[in-house]
N, C-alpha and C positions, 0 to 999 in steps of 0.2 A: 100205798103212799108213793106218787111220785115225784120222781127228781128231776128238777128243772136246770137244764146246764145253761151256763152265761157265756157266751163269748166274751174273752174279753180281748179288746186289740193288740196286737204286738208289732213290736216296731223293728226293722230290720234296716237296719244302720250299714252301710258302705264307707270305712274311710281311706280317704284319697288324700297319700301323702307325696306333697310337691317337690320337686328338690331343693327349691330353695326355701322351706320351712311351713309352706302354708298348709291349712286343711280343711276338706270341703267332706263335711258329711252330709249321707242323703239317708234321707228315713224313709218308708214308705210301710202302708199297713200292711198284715200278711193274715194271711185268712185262713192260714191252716194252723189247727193243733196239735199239740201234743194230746195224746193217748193219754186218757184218765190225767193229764197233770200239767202243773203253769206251763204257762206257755215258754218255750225254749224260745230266746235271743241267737240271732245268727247278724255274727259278722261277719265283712269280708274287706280285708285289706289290700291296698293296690298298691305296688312299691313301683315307684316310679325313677329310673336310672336316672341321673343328677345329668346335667349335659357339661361335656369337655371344658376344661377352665380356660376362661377368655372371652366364651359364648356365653350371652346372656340368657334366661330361664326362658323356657315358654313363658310367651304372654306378656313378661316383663317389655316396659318400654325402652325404645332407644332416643341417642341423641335424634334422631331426624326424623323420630315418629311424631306430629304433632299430637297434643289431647285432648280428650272427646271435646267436640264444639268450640276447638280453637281454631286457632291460622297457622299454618307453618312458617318458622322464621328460619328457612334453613342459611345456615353462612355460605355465602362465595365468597371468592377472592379475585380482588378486585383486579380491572384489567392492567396489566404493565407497557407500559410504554418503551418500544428501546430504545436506548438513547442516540441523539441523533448523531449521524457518521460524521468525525472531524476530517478535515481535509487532511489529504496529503502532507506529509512533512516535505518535501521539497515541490510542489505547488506554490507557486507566488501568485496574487493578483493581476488578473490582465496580464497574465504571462510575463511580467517584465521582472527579471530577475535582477541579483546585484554580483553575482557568481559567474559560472562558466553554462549558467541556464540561463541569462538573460537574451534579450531578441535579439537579432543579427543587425548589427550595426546599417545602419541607412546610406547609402553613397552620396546622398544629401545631406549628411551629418559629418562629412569627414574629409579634413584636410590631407593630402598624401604628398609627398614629396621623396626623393632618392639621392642620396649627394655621397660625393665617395669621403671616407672617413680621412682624419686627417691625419699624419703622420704613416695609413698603413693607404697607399694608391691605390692598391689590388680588392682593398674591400670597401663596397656602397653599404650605408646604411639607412634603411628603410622606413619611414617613420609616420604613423597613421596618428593622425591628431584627431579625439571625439567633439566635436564640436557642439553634439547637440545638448538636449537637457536632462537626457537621462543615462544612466549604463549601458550601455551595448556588448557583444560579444564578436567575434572574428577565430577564423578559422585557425589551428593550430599553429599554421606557418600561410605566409602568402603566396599564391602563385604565381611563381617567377619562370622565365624563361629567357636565353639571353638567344637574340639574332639579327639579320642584317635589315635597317631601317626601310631599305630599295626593293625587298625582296618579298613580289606577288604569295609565295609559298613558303608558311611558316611553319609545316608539319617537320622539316629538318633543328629547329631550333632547341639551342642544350637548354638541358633542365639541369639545376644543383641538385646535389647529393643533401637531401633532409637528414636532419636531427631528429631523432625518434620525440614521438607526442602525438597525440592527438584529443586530447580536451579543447574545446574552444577558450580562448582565450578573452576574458571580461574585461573593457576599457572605461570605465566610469568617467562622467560627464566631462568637460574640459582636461582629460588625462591624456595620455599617449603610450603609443603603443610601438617595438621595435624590433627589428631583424636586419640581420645582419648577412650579408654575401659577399660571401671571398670569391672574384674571378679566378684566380690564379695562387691556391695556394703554395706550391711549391717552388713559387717564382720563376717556374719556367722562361725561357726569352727565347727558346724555340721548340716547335712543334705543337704550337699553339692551334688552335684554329682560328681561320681567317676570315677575314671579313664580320665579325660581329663590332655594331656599333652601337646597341641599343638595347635596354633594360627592358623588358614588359613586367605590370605589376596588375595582378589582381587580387586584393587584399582579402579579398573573403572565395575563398575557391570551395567551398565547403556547403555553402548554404544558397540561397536563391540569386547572388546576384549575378548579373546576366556579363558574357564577356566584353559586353558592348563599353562596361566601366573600367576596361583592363586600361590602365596608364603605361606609356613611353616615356621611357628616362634617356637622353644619348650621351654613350659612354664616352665619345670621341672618338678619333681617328687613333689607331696605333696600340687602341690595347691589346694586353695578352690573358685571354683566356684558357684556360685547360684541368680538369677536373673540377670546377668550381662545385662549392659547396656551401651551406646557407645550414644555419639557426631557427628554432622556431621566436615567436613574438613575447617578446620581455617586456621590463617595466622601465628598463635602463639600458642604457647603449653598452655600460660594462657587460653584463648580466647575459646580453645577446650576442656580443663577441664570445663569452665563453660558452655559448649553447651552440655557437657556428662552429666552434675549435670541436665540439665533440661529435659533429656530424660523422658521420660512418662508422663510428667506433663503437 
């Protein structure tokens, strides 16, 4: 009598566990038997180490993976404009300020005159009238120089003792502008210097205009000159007498 053996198939199963839960088994046939008896099952497990928390699984998708058969919509961020630069805080338009930054007074904008103050002989007071339409400015004090009317060479003629300052001085549209010069403050009546008869003024010695606009004032015959001293440019004839009292000091 004989015996007929059967194969019969066995299935040998692989399971692959994910870290983040999932499971992929695989079967496949197996062709060998056991000896005289059923077929033994073999498994085989694959422990798969979980990956670092924060990082997402194998295979799992991300935000900027598109999926399968779509379009990426990845986000930018859109462009930023910087805002655009403001001017300067002390910038004016067309330069023309109303301060001690406005433009240098025009020699064609401006009345000048010199006359000696009354009650004090020894001091002229100086007086620039703006004539034009807008603000102008002028130089801290004017440049003054006192010497002899007749005389080819003028590199000998005294200059006053200034009053400390130097900001330009702002004259706004029909306003005026003043300084003040003491020939002789100590009232000397001898040891004077001799032969001065005449004032020179140039009102703006600081900025572009040319000496050619310097004005003569004549003081007369018989003044007494010696240490003179001068103010810078005020708002008032008071205001300039007391900025000439503090020259030297």
């Amino acid at each position: 009598m004989s015996v007929r053996r059967h194969r019969r198939p066995l299935l040998a199963c692989a399971v692959l566990v994910v870290g983040a839960g999932l499971a992929l088994t695989a079967c496949g046939p197996d062709n060998a038997d056991s000896a005289g008896g059923p077929a033994a099952t073999a498994s085989a497990t694959v422990a798969v180490t979980p990956p670092p928390a924060g990082n997402p699984a194998p295979g799992a998708p991300t935000a900027n993976t598109p999926p399968a058969g779509g379009t990426s919509h990845t986000a930018t961020r859109p462009a930023q404009t910087p805002p655009a630069a403001s001017p300067s805080a002390g910038a004016r338009p067309g330069g023309a300020g109303t301060g001690s930054d406005a433009r240098p007074c025009d020699i064609q904008n401006l009345a000048i005159q010199a006359t000696a103050r009354a009650g004090s002989p020894s001091q002229w007071v100086i007086e620039v009238h703006n004539t034009g339409a807008g603000a102008c400015s002028l130089s801290s004090s004017p440049g003054v120089d006192l010497g002899n009317s007749a005389a080819r060479d003028r590199s000998n003629n005294l200059k006053p003792i200034l009053a400390s300052g130097t900001l330009r001085f702002p004259v706004a549209a029909g306003q005026k502008a003043y300084a003040v010069i003491d020939l002789d403050p100590s009232g000397a009546t001898t040891g004077t210097a001799p032969g001065i008869d005449e004032l020179n003024v140039l009102v703006d010695d600081e900025g572009d205009m040319p000496l050619a606009n310097t004005r003569n004032f004549p003081l007369g015959s018989g003044v007494h000159v010696l240490n003179p001293q001068m103010g810078i440019y005020r708002s008032t004839v008071a205001e300039a007498v007391a900025s000439m009292a503090a020259a030297g000091k």
